[in-house]
DRENGUMAR-903231 format. One line per field, with one value per residue (C-alpha): residue number from 0; residue in one letter; chain; x, y, z. Coordinates in steps of 0.25 Angstrom, whole numbers. Example, Ala and Ser with C-alpha at 12.3 -4.5 7.8 and 13.67 -1.06 7.14 Angstrom:
nr: [0;1]
rest: [A;S]
kette: [A;A]
c1: [49;55]
c2: [-18;-4]
c3: [31;29]
% end
This chain:
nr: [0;1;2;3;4;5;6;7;8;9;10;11;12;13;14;15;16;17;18;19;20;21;22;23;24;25;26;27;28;29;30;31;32;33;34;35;36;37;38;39;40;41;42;43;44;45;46;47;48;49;50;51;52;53;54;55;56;57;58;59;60;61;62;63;64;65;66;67;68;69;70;71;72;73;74;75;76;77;78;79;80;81;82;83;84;85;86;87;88;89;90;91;92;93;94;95;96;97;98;99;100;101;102;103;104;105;106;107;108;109;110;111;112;113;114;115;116;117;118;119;120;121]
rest: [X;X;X;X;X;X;X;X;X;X;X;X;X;X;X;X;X;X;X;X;X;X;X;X;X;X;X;X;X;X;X;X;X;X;X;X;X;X;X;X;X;X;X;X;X;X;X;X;X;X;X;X;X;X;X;X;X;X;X;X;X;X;X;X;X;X;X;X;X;X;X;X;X;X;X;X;X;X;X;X;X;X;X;X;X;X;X;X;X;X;X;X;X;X;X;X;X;X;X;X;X;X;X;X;X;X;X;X;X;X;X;X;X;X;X;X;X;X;X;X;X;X]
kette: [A;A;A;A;A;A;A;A;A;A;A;A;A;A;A;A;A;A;A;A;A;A;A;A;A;A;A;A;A;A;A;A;A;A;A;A;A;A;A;A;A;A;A;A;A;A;A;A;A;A;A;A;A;A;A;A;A;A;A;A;A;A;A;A;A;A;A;A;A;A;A;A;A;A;A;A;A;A;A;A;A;A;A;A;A;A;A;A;A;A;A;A;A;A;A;A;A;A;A;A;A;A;A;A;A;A;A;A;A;A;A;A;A;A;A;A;A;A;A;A;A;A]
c1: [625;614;614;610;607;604;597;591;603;605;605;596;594;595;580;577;575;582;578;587;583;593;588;594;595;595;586;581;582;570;581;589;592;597;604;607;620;626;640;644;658;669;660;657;644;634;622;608;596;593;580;579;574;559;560;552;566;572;586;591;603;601;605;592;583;569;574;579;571;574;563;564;556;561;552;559;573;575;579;576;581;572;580;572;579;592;603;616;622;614;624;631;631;618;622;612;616;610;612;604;601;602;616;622;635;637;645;635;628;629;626;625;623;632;626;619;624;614;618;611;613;611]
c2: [-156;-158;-151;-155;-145;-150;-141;-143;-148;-139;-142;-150;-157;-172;-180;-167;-168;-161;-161;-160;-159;-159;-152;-156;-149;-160;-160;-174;-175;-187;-196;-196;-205;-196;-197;-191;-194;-187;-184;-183;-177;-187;-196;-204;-196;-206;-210;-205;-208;-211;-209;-214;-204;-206;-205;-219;-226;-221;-225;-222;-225;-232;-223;-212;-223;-218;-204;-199;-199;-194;-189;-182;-173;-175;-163;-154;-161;-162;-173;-172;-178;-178;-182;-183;-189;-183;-187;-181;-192;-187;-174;-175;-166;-172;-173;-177;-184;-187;-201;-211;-222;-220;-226;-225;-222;-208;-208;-215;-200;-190;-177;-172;-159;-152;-156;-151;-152;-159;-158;-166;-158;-170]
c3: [348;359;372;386;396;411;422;435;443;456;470;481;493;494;492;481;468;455;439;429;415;403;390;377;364;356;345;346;361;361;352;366;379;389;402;415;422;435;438;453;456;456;449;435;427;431;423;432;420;407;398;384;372;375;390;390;398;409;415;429;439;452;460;454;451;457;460;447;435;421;410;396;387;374;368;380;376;390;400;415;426;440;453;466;479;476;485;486;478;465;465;452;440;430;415;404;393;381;371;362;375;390;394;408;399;399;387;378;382;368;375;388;399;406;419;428;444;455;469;480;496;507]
% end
C-alpha cells in the first residue's frame, strides 16, 4: 500500500505564489509518473501537471502553463508543485496521484493524497 501526503496548501493573495509537495512511501517511488490534479467546489477533479518517473518530461494544463511547474526528488520520494501568479480561479483542493505514465485520466491514477486545499483572495 503506498501513501501520499500533501503539504503546503494555505492561504494567499491573488499574483502570490504557493508550494506544495507530496511525499510517498512508496518504496520504489522512481518507478512512478505522478500527477497533480485540483478540485474546485461544484466541479470535475481536473488534471493541473504530470511528470514522468525520471523527471526528464514534464505535462501541464493551459490554463497553468507558464505559471505552474512540477519537479521531483526521487531520493526524497517526493513530488512538488511550485505555483506562482495564482489567481483566484486556482482555488480548488490539490491531490497527487501516483501511476505507471502521466495520464490526464484520473482513474488511470493508483494512489493518491488526501489533498491539501489552496485558496487564491482577489
Amino acid at each position: 500500500q503506498v501513501q501520499l501526503v500533501e503539504s503546503g496548501g494555505g492561504l494567499v493573495q491573488a499574483g502570490g505564489s504557493l508550494r506544495l509537495s507530496c511525499a510517498a512511501s512508496a518504496r520504489t517511488f522512481s518507478s512512478y509518473a505522478m500527477g497533480w490534479f485540483r478540485q474546485a467546489p461544484g466541479k470535475e477533479r481536473e488534471f493541473v501537471t504530470g511528470i514522468n518517473r525520471s523527471g526528464g518530461s514534464t505535462y501541464y494544463a493551459d490554463l497553468v502553463k507558464g505559471r505552474f511547474t512540477i519537479s521531483r526528488d526521487n531520493a526524497k520520494n517526493t513530488v512538488y508543485l511550485q505555483m506562482n501568479s495564482l489567481k483566484p480561479e486556482d482555488t480548488a483542493i490539490y491531490y497527487c496521484a501516483l501511476g505507471w505514465v502521466v495520464t490526464t485520466a484520473p482513474g488511470s491514477y493508483e494512489y493518491w493524497g488526501q489533498g491539501t486545499q489552496v485558496t487564491v483572495s482577489s
